[in-house]
N, C-alpha and C positions, 0 to 999 in steps of 0.2 A: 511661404509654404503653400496659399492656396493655387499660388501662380504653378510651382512646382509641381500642382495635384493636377491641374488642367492640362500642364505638356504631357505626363503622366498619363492622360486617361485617352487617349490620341494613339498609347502605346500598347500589343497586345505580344504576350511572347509566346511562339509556337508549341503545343501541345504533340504527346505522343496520345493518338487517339485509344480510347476503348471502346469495349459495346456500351450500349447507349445504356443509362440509369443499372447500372448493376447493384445488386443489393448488399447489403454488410458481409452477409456470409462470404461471399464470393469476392469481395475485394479486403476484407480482413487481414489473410497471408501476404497481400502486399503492404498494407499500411501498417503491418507488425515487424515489417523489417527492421532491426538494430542500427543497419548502415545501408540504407538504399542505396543505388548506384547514380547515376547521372539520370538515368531512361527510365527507373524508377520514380526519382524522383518526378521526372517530367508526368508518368502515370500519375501517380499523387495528385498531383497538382493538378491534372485535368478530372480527377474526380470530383475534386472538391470543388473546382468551378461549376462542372455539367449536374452534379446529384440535385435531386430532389428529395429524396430520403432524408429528414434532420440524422437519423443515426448516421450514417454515412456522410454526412458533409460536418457531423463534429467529428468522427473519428480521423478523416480524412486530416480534417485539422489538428488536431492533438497530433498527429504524424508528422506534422510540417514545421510544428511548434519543436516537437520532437528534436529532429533534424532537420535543423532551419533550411531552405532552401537557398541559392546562389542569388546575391544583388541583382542578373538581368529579369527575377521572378517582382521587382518591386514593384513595376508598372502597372501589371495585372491586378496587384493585388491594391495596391491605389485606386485603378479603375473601380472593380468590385467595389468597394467603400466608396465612391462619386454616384453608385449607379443605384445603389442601396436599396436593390431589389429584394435581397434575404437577409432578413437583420442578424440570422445565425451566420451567414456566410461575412456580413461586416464585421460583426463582432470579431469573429474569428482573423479576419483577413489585418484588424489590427493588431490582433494577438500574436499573429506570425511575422507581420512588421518590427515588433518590439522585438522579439525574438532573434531577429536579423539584426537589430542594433538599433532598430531608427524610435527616435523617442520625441513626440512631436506632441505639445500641449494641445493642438487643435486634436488628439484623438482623446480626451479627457471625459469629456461628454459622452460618447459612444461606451467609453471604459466603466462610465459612471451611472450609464441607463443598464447597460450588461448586470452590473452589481445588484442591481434591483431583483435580477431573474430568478425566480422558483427553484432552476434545478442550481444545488450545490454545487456541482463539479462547473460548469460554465462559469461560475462565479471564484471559484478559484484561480482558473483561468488570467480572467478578467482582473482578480485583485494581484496577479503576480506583474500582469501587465502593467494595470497602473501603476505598482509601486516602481515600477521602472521608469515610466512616465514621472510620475508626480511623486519622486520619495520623501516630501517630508509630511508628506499624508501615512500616517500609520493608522487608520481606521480599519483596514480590512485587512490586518496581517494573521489574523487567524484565519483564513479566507488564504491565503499561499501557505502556510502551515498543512491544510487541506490538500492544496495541492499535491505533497510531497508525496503521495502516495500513487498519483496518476504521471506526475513527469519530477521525478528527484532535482532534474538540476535543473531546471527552470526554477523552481524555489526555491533552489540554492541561490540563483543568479538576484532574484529577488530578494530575498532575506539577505544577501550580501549590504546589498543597495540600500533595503531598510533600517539597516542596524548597524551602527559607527565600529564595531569590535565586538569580537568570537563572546565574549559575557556579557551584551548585551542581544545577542544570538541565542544566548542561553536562557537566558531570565523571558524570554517569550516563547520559547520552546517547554519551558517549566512551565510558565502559565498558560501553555495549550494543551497540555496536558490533565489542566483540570478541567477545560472548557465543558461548558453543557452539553455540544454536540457533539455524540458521541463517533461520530468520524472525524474529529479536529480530535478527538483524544488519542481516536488509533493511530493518525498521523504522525502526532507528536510524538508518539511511543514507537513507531517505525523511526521516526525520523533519529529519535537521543539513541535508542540501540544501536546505529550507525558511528554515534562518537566515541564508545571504545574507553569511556574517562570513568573512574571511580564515583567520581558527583553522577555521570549518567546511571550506572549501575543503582546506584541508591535509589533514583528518582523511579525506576520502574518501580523497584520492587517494595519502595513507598507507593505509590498506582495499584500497585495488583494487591496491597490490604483493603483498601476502599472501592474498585471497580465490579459496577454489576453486570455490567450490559456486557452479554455473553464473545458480539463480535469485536467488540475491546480490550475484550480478557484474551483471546485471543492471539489479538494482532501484542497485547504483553507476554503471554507465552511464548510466539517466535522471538520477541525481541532477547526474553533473556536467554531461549537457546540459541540464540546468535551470540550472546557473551558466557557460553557452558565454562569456560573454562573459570571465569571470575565468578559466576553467577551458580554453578551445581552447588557449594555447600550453603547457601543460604535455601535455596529451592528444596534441596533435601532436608531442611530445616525447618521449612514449611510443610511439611507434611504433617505434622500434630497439628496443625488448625485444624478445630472445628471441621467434621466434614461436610455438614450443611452450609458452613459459611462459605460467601460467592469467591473469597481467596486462595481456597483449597481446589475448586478448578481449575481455577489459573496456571498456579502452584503444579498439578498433574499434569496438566498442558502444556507448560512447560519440559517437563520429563518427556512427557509422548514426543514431543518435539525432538530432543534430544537425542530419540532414538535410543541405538545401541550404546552408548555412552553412560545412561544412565540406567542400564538393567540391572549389573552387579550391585548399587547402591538400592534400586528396587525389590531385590532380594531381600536386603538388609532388613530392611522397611515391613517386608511382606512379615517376617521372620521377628518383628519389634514386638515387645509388651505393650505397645501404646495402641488402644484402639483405631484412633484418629490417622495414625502413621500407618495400619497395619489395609483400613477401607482406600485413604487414599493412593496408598501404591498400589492399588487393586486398580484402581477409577486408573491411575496411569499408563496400566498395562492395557489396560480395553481399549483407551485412545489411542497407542498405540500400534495395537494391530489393527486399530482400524483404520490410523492413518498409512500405516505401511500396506494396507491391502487395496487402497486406493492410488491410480496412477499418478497421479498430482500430488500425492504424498512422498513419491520416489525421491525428490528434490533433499530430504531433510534426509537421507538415508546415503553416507557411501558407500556402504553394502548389504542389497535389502533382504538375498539370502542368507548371509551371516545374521542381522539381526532378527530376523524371524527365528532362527536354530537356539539365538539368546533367551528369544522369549518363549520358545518352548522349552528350554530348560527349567523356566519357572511356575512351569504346569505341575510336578509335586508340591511342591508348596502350595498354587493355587486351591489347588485339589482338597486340600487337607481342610483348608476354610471354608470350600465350600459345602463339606460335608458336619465340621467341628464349630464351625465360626458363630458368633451371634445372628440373629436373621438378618441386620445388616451385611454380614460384613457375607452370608451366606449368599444374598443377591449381588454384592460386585462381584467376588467370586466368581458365579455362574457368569458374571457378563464378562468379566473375564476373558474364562475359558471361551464359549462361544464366540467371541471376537477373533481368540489364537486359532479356532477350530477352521474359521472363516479364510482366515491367513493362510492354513498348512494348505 
């Protein structure tokens, strides 16, 4: 191997140049590409050698890891690691190694100082690498669980490696989901939304009675409107919780997520004897239009003037509560309406 890294580092493979030191903003659009092209890629790759920006020479990387680069990019990226000038450019430059296929125990050490680092996501990185590396080391598999939300199939490729069969995939995907850290929870909750199985359905919406931390309740809410079809009557069922309890945002979050799918059932709800069902389909209408009034919201919507016209049909009923209702249910109400007023 080391003999291999010495002919290796003798080798340099030609660059399509850029301007010199560009900063994230401006090379962003290229390293956000899905499917680079060949000349893209060749950009890529010379930013991430030339940057002195860390932003810029991890995203550079995560792009490369992304859509691994051609076999003639091995040499460079060997060099780099012999030369081990930037220890974010080595780290990386093994990351995108492994990523290519190559799994070599002398990058163990390198893999195994990376793990040490401060920020989370380089660590993810780094433990999906190792476990490619070194799979009978499962110490940092909540650390590629993490991942899944910055590069999906890198984790997968990893979590393949790490775990003998699909329920033994699971039973560590269940326990990252209770993990302390609450971005290994949203992960894990991104990640079971994705399996589409009964056991996964359960396991959210077991998560979203006990979860507080607001950007986890969240990343539970797209999951289970990503499974609306199996998950709306359990969700609509959640709406008598308590409306102070942290499950009852979720719960709404869910709905808002849903969009237009779940307004006629939001009627329902508005229009219930139950106090609890009547404040939170209020809380799911507000999240709603505020998520439809926001462009990054469009995504959960495939028609965002139809479902605005839905949810202004449920302005007499809002209406009525916010004039009739207890003071509660008078203040969602009001934010309600002002959220749809925002929309129209």
């Amino acid at each position: 191997m080391k003999k291999w890294l010495l002919v290796l580092s003798l080798m340099v493979y030609p660059a399509v140049p850029l301007p010199a030191q560009e900063t994230l903003a401006r090379v962003l659009p290229l390293l956000q590409k899905p499917a680079p092209t060949t000349q893209e890629t060749q950009q890529i790759f010379h930013v991430f050698r030339t940057a002195k920006d860390p932003n810029v020479i991890f995203a550079a990387g995560a792009s490369l890891v992304k859509n691994p680069p051609a076999k003639p990019y091995e040499p460079a990226l060997f060099n780099q690691i012999l030369s081990a000038q930037d220890p974010l450019k080595t780290t990386f430059s093994v990351i995108i190694l492994t990523s290519m296929g190559a799994a070599y125990e002398e990058f163990i050490p390198l893999l195994q100082e990376a793990l040490l680092s401060q920020d989370p996501v380089l660590r993810a990185y780094a433990a999906a690498s190792y476990g490619l590396v070194n799979p009978t080391d499962r110490t940092y598999i909540n650390d590629v669980v993490r991942l899944y939300i910055f590069d999906p199939a890198f984790a997968q490729r990893a979590l393949n490696i790490l775990s003998v069969d699909a329920n033994s995939q699971w039973k560590v995907l269940a326990q990252a989901s209770q993990d302390k850290d609450p971005q290994v929870r949203a992960a894990a909750a991104a990640w079971i939304s994705n399996l589409h199985t009964p056991q996964a359905l359960e396991q959210l919406l077991k998560r979203t009675q006990k979860e507080k931390e607001p950007t986890v309740q969240t990343q539970l809410a797209i999951a289970l409107a990503a499974n609306q079809e199996q998950s709306l009557p359990a969700v609509i069922d959640g709406l008598s919780t308590g409306y102070r309890k942290p499950a009852a945002t979720t719960y709404a979050l869910a709905l808002a997520f849903m969009t237009g799918h779940s307004v006629s059932a939001l009627k329902e709800a508005i229009l219930s004897t139950n106090k609890n069902r009547r404040i939170n389909a209020l809380r799911a209408v507000a999240y709603m239009a505020g998520l439809l009034s926001n462009p990054e919201g469009f995504a959960y919507s495939n028609d965002r003037d139809f479902d605005r016209h839905l949810l202004k049909s449920l302005v007499p009923q809002i209406t009525a509560l916010a004039k009739n209702g207890s003071k509660a249910e008078q203040e969602f109400a009001q934010n309600a309406l002002t959220q749809i007023e925002r929309l129209m």
